[in-house]
N, C-alpha and C positions, 0 to 999 in steps of 0.2 A: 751309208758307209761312213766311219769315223775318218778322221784325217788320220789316225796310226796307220789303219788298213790301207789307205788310199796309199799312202808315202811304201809302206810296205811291197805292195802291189805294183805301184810304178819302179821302185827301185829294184824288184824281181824281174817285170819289163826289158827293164835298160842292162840286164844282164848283173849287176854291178852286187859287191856284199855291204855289208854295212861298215868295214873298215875303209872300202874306196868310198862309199856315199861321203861318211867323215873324212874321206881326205881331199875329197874335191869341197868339200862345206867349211875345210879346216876346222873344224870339231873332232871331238871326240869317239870312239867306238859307244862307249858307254851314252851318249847326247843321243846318236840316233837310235839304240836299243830303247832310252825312255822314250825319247817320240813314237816310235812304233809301238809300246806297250801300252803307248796311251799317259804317260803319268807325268809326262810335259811336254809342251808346245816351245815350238822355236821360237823366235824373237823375229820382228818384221824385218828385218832384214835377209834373216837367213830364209823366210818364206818366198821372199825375192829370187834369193839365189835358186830355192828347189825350182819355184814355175821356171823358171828360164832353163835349168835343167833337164827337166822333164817338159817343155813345151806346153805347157798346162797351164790357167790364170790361176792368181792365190785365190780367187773366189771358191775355182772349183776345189782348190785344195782344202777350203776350209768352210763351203759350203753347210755341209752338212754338220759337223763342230759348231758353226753359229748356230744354226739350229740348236743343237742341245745347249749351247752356251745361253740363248733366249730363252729356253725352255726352263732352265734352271735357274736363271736371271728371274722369270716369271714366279716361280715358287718362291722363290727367295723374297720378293718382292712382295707376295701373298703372305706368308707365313708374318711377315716383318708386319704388315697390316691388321692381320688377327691378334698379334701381339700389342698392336698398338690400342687395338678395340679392348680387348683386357684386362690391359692395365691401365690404372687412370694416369693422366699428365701430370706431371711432375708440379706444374699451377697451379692444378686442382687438389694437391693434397695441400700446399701451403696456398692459402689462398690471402691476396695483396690487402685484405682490412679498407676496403677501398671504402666503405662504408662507416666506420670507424671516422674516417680520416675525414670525411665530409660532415658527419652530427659531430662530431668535437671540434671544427672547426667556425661551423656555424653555431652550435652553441656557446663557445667563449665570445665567438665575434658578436652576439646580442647581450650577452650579458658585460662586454666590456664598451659597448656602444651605448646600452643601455649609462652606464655610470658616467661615461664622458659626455653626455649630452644632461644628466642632471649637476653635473660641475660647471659645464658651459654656463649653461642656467644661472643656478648657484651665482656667478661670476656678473652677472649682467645686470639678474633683478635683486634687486634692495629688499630686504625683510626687515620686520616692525618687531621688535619681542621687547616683554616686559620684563622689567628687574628690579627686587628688591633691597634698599642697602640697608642695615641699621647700624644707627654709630653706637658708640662707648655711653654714649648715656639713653640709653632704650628709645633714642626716636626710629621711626621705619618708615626711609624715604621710598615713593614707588616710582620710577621712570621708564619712558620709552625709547627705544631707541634703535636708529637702523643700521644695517651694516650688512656685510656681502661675505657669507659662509657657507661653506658644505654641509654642515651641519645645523646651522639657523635656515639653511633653506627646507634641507630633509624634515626638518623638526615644524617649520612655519605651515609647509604644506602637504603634511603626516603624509609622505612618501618613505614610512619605514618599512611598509609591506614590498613593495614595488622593490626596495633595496635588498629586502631581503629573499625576491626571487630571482634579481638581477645578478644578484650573488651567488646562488642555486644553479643557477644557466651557465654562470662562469666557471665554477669548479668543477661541475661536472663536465665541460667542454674540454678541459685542462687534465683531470683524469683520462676521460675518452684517447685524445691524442697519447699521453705519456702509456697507456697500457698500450697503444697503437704500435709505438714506437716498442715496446719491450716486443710483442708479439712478433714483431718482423725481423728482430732481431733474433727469433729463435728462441727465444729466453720468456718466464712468467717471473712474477710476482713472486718474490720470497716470503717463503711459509708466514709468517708473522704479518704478513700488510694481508 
């Protein structure tokens, strides 16, 4: 039995119509016709006021209503789950580049490790290279001589391979991240790049 029928049933009991139930509830006529018809629930308080009324707990009044309110609760609750197996997560359609974001940054970081550690170098050891001068009247003097460059280093001990994959790792690491960055942002590459 619903709580409409129940409220209905007991306030036929106690003799009473639905303009005295409303005037002792101070409601409405219309408040207890939807209660009975089913198409609204009192508010806890006024559930108060019926038990004590009718000598009834609100349990019993509303017993059976919980029941279908769990029952529907249940469905509700199932349906929301099939719904959720269906469609995919909202993560999963944009997904965080988290991969991206890890090879772009390990590849700038060796290739800019790489180039700081042959400047370090560069800086420290002394290279030999020759050169030749000739003056104004055709003699061609030949001399040595040392000194401490990035480029007499690269060039003394033919690290132009090495430079130029060090270079290779760093651009592409720097690409990697900046397309990272555009992708999460929602946004690609304008036509042209």
């Amino acid at each position: 039995m619903t709580f409409a029928e129940k409220l209905q049933r007991l306030r036929k009991e106690k003799g009473m119509s639905q303009e005295q139930l409303a005037a002792a509830l101070m409601v409405s006529r219309q408040a207890i016709s939807k209660w009975e018809t089913g198409e609204s629930l009192p508010d806890a308080g006024k559930l108060v006021q019926l038990s004590r009324l009718f000598t009834v707990s609100v349990d019993v009044l509303l017993k059976e209503e919980l029941a279908l309110i769990r029952e529907e609760k249940t469905e509700k609750d199932e349906s929301e789950r099939l719904r959720r197996e269906e469609t995919p997560e909202p993560a999963a359609e944009k997904p965080k580049y988290t991969a991206l974001l890890v090879l772009g940054t390990v590849l700038s970081a060796v290739g800019a490790l790489g180039f700081t550690v042959i400047w370090v170098l560069s800086t420290m050891i002394e290279t030999w290279a020759a050169s030749a001068t000739t003056s104004a009247d055709g003699v061609t003097t030949y001399t040595c001589g040392g000194g401490y460059s990035f480029a007499g280093f690269v060039d003394f001990y033919r690290l132009e391979a090495v430079c130029v994959v060090l270079g290779v790792l760093l651009a592409t690491g720097i690409l990697l991240l900046v397309w990272r960055w555009y992708r999460r942002r929602g946004g690609d590459f304008p036509k042209g790049i």
